[in-house]
C-alpha positions in Angstrom: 111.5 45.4 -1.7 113.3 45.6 1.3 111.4 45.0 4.4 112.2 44.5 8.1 113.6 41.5 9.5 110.7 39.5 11.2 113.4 37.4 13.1 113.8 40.3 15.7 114.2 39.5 19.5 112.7 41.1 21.9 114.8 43.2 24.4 115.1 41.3 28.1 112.0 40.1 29.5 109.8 43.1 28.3 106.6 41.6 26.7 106.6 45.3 24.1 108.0 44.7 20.9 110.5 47.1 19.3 109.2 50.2 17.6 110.2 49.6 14.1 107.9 46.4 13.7 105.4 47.6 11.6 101.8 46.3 11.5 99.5 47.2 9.0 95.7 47.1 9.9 93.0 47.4 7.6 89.2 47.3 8.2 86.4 49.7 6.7 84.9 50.3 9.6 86.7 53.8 10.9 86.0 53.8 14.6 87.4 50.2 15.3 90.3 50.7 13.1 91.0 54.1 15.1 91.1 52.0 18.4 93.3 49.5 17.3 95.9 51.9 15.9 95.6 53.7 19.4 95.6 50.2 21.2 98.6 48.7 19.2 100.8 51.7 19.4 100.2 51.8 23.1 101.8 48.5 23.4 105.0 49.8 21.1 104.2 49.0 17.7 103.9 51.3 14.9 100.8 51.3 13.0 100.0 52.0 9.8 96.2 51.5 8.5 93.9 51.6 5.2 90.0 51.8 5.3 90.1 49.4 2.2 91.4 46.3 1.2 93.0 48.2 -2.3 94.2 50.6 0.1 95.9 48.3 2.2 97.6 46.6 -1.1 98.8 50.0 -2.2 100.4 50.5 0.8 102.4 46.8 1.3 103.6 47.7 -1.8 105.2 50.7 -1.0 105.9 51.1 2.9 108.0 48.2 4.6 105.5 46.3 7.1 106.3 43.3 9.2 102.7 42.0 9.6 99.1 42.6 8.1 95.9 42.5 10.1 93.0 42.7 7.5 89.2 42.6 8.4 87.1 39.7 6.1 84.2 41.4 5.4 85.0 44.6 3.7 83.4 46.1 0.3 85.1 45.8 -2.7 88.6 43.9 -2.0 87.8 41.7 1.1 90.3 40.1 3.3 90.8 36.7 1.4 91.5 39.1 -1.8 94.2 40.9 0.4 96.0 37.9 1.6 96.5 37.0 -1.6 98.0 40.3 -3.1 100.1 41.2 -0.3 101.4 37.8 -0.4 102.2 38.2 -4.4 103.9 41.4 -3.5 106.0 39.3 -0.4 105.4 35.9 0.6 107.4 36.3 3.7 104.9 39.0 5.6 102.8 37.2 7.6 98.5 38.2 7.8 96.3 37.9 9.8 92.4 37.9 9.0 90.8 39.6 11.6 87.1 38.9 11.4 83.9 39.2 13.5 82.3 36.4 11.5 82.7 32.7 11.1 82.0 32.6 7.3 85.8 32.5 6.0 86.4 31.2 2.8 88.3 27.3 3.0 90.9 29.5 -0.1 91.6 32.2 2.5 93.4 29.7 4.5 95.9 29.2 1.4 97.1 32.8 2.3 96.1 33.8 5.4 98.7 32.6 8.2 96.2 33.3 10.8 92.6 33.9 12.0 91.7 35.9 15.0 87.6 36.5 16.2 87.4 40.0 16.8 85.2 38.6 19.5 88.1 36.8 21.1 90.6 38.2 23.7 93.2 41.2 23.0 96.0 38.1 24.6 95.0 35.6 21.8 95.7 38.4 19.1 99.0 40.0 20.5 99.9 36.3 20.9 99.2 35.2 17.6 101.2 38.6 16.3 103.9 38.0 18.6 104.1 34.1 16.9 103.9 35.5 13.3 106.9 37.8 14.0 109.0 35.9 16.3 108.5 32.5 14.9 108.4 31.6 19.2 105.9 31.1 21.8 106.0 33.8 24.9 104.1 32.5 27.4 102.8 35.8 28.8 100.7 36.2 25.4 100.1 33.0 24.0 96.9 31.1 24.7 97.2 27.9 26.6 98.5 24.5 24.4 95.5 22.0 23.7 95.2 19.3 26.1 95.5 15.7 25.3 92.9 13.8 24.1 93.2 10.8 25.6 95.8 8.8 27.3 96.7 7.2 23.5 98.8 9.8 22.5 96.4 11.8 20.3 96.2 15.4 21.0 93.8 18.0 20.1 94.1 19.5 16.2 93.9 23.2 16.8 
């Protein structure tokens, strides 16, 4: 399946991304997945979405995305169980699970490339999207680098 190259620069020093990277969101819960749709595109992506996790599979497998944002906790196929089958459709498309709760599954992090909180900050997420498609830091999104633990050379695990 082709797919768009997740290697894109970004144009000067403009902190929006191009309009053909794709993000796919998914989350069962209608209103939120409204406002991120409205909230992403804003910033310049386009947006695709799915109210269930089998919806979401269905369409990775037939639209060309760049990145997956899936809630956890969803009936039926939850975001662990997404992961996974996007990733068996194309290892190479990053996901994120997007979740309001701190119950992940240890497996999910065997196919999940990142975690968000829903309750954390709009910078930490379009930092961590910006990493997943760029393979690069920007430091105008990114959240600041751990500090050191000690003056032994150890740092912080994040």
């Amino acid at each position: 399946m082709a797919r768009h190259s997740s290697q894109r620069s970004m144009a000067g020093n403009s902190k929006r991304p191009r309009l053909s990277e794709t993000l796919l969101w998914i989350d069962d819960y209608p209103p939120a997945l409204a406002l991120y749709k409205a909230t992403m595109e804003a910033i310049g992506f386009k947006v695709l979405t799915a109210s269930s996790g089998e919806a979401g599979v269905k369409l990775a497998a037939l639209k060309p995305v760049d990145l997956v944002v899936t809630d956890y906790e969803m009936p039926g196929m939850n975001g662990e169980t997404v992961a996974s089958e996007v990733k068996s459709i194309n290892p190479t498309i990053p996901v994120i699970i997007f979740s309001g709760s701190a119950l992940l599954s240890h497996r999910s992090r065997r196919y999940a490339d990142a975690f968000c909180d829903k309750a954390g900050s709009r910078n930490r997420l379009l930092g961590t999207i910006h990493r997943l498609l760029h393979g690069k830091h920007n430091a105008g999104l990114q959240p600041h680098p751990p500090l050191e633990a000690s003056h032994h050379e150890r740092r912080t695990v994040a």
